[in-house]
N, C-alpha and C positions, 0 to 999 in steps of 0.2 A: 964626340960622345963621351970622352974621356973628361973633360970636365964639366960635362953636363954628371955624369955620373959622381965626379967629386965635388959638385954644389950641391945633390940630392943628398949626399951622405954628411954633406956640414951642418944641411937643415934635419935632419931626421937626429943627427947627434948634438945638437942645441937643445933640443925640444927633448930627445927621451935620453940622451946622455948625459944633460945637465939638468934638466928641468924633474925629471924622474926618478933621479937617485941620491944617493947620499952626497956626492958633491954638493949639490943643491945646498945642505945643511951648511956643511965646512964654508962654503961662498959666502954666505947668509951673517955665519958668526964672526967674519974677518968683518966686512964690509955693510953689514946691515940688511935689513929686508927692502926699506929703498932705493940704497943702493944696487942691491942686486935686480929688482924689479928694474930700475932704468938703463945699469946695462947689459939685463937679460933682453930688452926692447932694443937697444942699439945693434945688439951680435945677431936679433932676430930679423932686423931690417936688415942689415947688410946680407945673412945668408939669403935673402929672399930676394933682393938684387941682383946678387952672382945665382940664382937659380934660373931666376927669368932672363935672365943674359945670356946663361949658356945654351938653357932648351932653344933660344930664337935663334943661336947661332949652331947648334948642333945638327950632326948631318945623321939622318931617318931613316929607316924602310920600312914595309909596312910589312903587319904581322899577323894581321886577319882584317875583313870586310863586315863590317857590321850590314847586314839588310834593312833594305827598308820598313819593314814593320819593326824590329829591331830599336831602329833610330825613333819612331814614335812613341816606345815606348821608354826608353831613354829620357826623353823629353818628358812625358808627363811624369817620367819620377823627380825630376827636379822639381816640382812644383809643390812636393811635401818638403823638399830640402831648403826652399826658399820659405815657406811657412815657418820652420820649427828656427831660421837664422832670427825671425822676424820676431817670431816668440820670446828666444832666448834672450833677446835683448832688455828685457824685466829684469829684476835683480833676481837671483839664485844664489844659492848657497856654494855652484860648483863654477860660478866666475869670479873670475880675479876682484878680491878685496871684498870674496862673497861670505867669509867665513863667521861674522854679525849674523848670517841667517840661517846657521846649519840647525839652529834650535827650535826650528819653526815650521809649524805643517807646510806638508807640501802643496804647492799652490800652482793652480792656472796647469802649463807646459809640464811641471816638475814631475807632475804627477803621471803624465805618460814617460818621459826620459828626465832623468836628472843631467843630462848633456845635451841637452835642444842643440846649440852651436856646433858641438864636434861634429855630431852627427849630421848636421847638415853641410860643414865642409866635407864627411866621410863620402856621403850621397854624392855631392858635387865631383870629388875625385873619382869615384867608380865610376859614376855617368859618362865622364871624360877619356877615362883607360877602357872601355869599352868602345866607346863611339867613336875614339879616335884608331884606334888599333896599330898605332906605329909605336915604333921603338922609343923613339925622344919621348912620345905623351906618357907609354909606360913609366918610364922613368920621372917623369916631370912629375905628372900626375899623382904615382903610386909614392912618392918623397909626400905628400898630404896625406895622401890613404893612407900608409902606415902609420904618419905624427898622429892623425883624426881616432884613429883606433886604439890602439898605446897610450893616445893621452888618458883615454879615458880613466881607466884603475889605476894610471898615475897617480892623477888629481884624486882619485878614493882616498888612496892610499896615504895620500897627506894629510887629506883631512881628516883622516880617522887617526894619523899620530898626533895633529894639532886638538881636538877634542874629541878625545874617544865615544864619550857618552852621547854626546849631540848628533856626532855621525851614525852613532848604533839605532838611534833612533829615525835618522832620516833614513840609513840603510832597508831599514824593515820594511819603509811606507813607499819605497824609488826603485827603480830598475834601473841598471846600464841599457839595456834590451829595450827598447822603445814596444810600450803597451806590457812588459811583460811583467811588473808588481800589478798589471789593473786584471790581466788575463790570472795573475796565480791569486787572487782576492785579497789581496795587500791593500789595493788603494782601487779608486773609483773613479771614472772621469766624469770629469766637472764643464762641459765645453763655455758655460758662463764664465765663467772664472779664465781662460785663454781670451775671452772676447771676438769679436769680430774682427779688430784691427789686423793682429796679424794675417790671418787667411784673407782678406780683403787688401793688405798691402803688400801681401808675398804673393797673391795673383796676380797684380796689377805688375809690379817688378818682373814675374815670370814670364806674362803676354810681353811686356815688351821686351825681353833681352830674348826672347823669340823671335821678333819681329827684326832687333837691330842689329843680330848675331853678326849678321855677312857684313854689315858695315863697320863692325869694333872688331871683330877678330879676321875677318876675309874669308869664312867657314860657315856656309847655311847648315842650319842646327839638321833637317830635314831637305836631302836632297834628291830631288827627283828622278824616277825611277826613271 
């Protein structure tokens, strides 16, 4: 558990130790934005290796039972988190190399989260520290759920020093809060503008990594009562 616990804390301080703060800058001005972008990617592959290395080899006990109805409903919350992955993948203003389109109404996804992606890995971490309820997934798990969450007003937070005006505006029209600029009359949804593909390709993705759970991970998503 002990290095499962000091891979969780390499990833979690990669992502909000470095990626989140002022180091970021000083990194940036020795080495470049390139530079730092390729081997912010390399330090992010490797923590993410020694991660999954150590939860497969780290020893567990369990810490609660999720029930049965529990575990179903588990399940169908993943099935928004695979939507908004499917979504996020358009261009935005708040993914990497997004920053060309902070000046631009929010569109499609944006307009219910300006984070589709986080928050669908946030979704997928909880699903997971929940329905798993041992100690190693805590750990495993909740190293995502914190990056997923943190990152969020990170990434604000940059972008509103890299162009303050274009962010103030996309600020007013987006939420971190999924629905919550459409809920306080900010912004409107538009389900044209998202299209069909993603809910149609994030359900297709969902049904099957339901179906193919017990054969890639050895863990039926829903086990019988």
């Amino acid at each position: 558990m002990l290095w499962l616990l000091l891979a969780a804390l390499l990833w979690v301080g990669v992502h909000v130790g470095i990626a989140g703060t002022a180091l970021r800058g000083a990194v940036v001005a020795r080495i470049g934005e390139n530079g730092f972008r390729i081997g912010f990617s390399l330090l992010s592959f490797l923590a993410i290796v020694l991660l999954v290395a150590a939860w497969r080899g780290a020893e567990t006990k369990p810490l609660w039972f999720a029930p049965a109805w529990l575990r179903w409903v588990l399940a169908f919350v993943m099935l928004p988190a695979f939507v908004l992955f499917v979504a996020s993948l358009r261009k935005n203003p708040t993914a990497v190399g997004g920053d060309a389109l902070l000046g631009a109404e929010p569109h499609g996804i944006q307009r219910v989260t300006r984070h589709p992606m986080l928050w669908s890995f946030a979704l997928w971490a909880l699903v997971h520290v929940i329905g798993n309820g041992d100690s190693a997934s805590l750990v495993f798990f909740g190293a995502f759920l914190v990056t997923a969450l943190a990152g969020m007003p990170s990434i604000d937070a940059k972008l509103a020093k890299r162009a303050p005006q274009a962010w103030a505006r996309l600020a007013r029209a987006t939420s971190i809060l999924p629905f919550g600029a459409i809920l306080a009359g900010r912004n409107r949804l538009v389900p044209g503008e998202i299209g069909w593909l993603p809910s149609v390709v994030g359900a297709v993705a969902w049904a099957a990594l339901l179906h193919l759970h017990p054969a890639l991970f050895g863990v039926p998503v829903i086990i019988p009562g």
